[in-house]
KOLLO-110768 format. One record per residue (C-alpha): residue number from 0; residue in one letter; z, x, y. Coordinates in nm, 2 decimals. Layout:
! residues N
<rec k="NUM" r="a" pz="Z" px="X" py="Y"/>
...
! end
This chain:
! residues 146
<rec k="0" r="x" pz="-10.59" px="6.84" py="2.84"/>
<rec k="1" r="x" pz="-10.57" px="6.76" py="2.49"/>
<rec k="2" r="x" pz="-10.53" px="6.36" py="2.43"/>
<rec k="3" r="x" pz="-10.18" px="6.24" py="2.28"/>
<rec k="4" r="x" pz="-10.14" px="6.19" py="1.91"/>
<rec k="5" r="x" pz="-10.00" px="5.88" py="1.79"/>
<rec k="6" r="x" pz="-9.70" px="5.91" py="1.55"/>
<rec k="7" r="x" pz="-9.94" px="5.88" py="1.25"/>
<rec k="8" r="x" pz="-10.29" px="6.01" py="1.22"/>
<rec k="9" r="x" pz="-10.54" px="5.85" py="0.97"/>
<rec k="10" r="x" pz="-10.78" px="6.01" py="0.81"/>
<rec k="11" r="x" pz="-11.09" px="5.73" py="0.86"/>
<rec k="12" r="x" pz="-11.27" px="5.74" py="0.48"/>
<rec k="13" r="x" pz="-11.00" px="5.98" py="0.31"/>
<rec k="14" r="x" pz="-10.81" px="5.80" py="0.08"/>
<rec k="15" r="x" pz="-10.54" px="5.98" py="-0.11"/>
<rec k="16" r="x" pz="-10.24" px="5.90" py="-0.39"/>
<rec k="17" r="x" pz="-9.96" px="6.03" py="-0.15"/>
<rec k="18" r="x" pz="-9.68" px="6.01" py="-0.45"/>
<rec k="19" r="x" pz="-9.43" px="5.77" py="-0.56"/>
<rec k="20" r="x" pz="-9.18" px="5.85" py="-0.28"/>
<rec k="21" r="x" pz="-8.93" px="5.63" py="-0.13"/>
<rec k="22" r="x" pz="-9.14" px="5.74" py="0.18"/>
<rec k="23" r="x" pz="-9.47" px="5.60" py="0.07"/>
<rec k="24" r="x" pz="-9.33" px="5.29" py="-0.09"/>
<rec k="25" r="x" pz="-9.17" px="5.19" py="0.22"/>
<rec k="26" r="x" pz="-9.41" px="5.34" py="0.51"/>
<rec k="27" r="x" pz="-9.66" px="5.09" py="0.47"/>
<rec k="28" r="x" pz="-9.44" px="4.77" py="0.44"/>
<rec k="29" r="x" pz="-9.24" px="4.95" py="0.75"/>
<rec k="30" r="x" pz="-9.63" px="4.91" py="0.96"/>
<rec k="31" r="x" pz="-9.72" px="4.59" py="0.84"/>
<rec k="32" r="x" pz="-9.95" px="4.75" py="0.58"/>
<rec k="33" r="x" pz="-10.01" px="4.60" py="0.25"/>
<rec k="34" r="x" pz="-10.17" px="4.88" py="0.03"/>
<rec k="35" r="x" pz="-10.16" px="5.02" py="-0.31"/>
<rec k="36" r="x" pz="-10.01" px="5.41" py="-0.34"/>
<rec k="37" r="x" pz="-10.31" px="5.51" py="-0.46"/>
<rec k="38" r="x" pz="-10.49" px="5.38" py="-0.16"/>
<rec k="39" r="x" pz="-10.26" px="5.45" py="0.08"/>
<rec k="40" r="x" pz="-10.39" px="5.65" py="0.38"/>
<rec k="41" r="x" pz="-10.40" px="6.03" py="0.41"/>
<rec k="42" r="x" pz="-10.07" px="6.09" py="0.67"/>
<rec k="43" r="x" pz="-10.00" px="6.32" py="0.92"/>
<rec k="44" r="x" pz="-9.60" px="6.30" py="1.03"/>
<rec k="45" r="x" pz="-9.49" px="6.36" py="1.39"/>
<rec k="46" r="x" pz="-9.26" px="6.66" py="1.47"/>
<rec k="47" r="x" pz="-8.97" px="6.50" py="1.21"/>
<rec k="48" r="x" pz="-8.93" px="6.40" py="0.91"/>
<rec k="49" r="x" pz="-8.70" px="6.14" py="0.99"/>
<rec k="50" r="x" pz="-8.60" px="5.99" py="1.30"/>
<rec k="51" r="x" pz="-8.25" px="5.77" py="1.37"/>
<rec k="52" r="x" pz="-8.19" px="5.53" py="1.59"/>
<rec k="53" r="x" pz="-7.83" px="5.40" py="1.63"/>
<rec k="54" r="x" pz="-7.83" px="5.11" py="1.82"/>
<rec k="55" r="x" pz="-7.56" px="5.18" py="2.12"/>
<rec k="56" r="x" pz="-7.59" px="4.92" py="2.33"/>
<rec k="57" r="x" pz="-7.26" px="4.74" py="2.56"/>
<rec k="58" r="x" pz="-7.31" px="4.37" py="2.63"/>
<rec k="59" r="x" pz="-7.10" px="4.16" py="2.85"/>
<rec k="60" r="x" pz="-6.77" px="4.11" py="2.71"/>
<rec k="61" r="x" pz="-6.75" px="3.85" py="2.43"/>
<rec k="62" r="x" pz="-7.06" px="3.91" py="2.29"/>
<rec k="63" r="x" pz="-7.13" px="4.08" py="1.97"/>
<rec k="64" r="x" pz="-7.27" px="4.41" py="2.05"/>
<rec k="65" r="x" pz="-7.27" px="4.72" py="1.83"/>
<rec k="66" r="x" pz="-7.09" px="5.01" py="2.08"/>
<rec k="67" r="x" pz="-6.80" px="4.72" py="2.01"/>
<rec k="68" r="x" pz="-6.76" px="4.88" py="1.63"/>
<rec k="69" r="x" pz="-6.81" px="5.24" py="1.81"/>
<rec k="70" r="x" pz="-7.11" px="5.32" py="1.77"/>
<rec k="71" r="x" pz="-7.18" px="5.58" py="1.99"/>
<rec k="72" r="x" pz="-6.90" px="5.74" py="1.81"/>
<rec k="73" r="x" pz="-7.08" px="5.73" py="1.46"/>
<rec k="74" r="x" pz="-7.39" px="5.82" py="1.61"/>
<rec k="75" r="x" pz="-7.22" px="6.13" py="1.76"/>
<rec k="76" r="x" pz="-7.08" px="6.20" py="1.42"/>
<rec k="77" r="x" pz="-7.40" px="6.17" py="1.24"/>
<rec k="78" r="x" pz="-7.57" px="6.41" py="1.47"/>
<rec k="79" r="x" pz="-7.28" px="6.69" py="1.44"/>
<rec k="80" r="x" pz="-7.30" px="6.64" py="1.04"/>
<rec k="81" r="x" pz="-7.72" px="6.65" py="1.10"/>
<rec k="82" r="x" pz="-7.67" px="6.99" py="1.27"/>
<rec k="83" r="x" pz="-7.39" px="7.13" py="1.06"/>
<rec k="84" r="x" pz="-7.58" px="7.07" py="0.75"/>
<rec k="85" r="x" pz="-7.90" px="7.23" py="0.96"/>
<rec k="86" r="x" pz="-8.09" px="6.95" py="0.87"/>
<rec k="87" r="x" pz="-8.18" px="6.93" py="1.27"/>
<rec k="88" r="x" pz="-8.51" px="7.04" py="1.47"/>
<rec k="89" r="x" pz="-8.87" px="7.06" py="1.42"/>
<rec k="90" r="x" pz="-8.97" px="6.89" py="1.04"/>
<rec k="91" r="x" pz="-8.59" px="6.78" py="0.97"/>
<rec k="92" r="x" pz="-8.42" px="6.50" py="1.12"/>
<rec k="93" r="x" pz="-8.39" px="6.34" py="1.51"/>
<rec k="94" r="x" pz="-8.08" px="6.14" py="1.58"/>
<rec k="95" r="x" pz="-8.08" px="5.95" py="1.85"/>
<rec k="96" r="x" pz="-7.94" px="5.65" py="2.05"/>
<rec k="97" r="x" pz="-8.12" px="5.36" py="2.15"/>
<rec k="98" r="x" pz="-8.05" px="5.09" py="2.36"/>
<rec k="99" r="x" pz="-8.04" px="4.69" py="2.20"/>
<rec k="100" r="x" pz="-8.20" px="4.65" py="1.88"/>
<rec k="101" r="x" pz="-8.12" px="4.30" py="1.85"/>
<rec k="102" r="x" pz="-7.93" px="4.29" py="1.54"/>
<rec k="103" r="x" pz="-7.60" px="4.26" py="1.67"/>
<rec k="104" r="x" pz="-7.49" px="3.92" py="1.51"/>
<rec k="105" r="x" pz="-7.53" px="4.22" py="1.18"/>
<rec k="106" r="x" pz="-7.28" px="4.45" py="1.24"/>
<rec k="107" r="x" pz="-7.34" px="4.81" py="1.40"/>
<rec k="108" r="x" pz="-7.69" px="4.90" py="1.30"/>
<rec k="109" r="x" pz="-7.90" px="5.17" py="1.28"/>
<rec k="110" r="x" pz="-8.25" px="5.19" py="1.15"/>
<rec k="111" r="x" pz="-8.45" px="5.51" py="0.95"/>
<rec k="112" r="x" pz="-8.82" px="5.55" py="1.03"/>
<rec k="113" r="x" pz="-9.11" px="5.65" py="0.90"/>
<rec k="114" r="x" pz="-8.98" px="5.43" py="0.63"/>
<rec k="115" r="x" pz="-8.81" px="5.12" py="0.91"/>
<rec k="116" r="x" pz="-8.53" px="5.08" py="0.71"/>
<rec k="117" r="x" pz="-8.25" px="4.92" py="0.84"/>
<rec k="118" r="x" pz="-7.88" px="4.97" py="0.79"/>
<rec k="119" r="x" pz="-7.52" px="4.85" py="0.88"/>
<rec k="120" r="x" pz="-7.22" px="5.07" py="0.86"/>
<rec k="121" r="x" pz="-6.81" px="5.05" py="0.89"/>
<rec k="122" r="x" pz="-6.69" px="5.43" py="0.85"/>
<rec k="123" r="x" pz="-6.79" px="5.77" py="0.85"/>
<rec k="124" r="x" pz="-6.79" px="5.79" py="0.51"/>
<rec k="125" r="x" pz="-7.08" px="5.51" py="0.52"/>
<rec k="126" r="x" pz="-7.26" px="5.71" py="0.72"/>
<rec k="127" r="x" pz="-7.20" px="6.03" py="0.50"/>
<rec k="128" r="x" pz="-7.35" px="5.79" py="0.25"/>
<rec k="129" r="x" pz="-7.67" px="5.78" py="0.43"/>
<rec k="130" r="x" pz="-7.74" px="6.14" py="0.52"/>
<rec k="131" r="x" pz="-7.69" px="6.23" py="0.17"/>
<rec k="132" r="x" pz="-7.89" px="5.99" py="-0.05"/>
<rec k="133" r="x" pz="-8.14" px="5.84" py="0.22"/>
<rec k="134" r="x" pz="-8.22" px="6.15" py="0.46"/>
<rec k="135" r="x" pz="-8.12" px="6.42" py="0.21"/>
<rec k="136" r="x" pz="-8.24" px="6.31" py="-0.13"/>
<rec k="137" r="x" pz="-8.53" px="5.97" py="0.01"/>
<rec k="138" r="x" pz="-8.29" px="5.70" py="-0.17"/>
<rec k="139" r="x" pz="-8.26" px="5.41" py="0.03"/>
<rec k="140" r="x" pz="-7.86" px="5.29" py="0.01"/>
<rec k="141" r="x" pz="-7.92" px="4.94" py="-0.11"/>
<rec k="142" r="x" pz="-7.57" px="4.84" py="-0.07"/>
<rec k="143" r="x" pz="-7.55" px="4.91" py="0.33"/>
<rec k="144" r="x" pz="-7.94" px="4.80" py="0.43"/>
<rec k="145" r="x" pz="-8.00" px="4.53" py="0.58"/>
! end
């Protein structure tokens, strides 16, 4: 049986400029890393590109939770844009729903890895917002991260 990758592989003694991204500026601050681009690790990616996790999560009445703002609403609307767009499947984009991320006191969150970046959201068209410039185009939407 073949041993399980981790979500990044390193390339021990391979160093490598791996661009001026959005990606590479924020992957190593997203693992605690505190490198230079142009020492920055070769990287291998796991089966996406990016991978979404909407915090879903229903706590006991009168606490602030994000399914209260529907969440599980937006995350069902950001994975039908995902797949009409056929930005979905192997080396696109995985969104998924995950249970408390404990940021509720910050609104509805969701977060964007391999970069960790967080976000909060109101609408739909906030989360249009964030398929186009962040998972389309690799610009982080300064005005809704948190």
């Amino acid at each position: 049986m073949r041993p399980r990758r981790s979500i990044l592989t390193y390339r021990a003694r391979s160093w490598t400029n791996i661009g001026e991204s959005t990606a590479a500026r924020g992957l190593g601050r997203g693992l605690g890393y505190n490198f230079q681009l142009s020492q920055a690790p070769s990287i291998v990616m796991s089966y996406y590109r990016y991978h979404v996790f909407f915090c879903v999560n229903q706590r006991e009445p009168g606490a602030a939770c994000c399914n209260s703002h529907r969440a599980q609403d937006m995350r069902d609307y950001c994975k039908g844009r995902i797949k009409a767009l056929k930005l979905d499947g192997k080396g696109n984009i995985r969104v998924n729903s995950a249970g408390c991320l404990d940021r509720c006191d910050e609104g509805p969150v969701l977060v964007v890895y391999p970069e960790a970046v967080w976000y909060t959201y109101v609408d739909k068209e906030d989360i249009d917002e964030i398929i186009e410039e962040h998972l389309k185009h690799g610009r982080i939407v300064e005005r809704l991260k948190i």
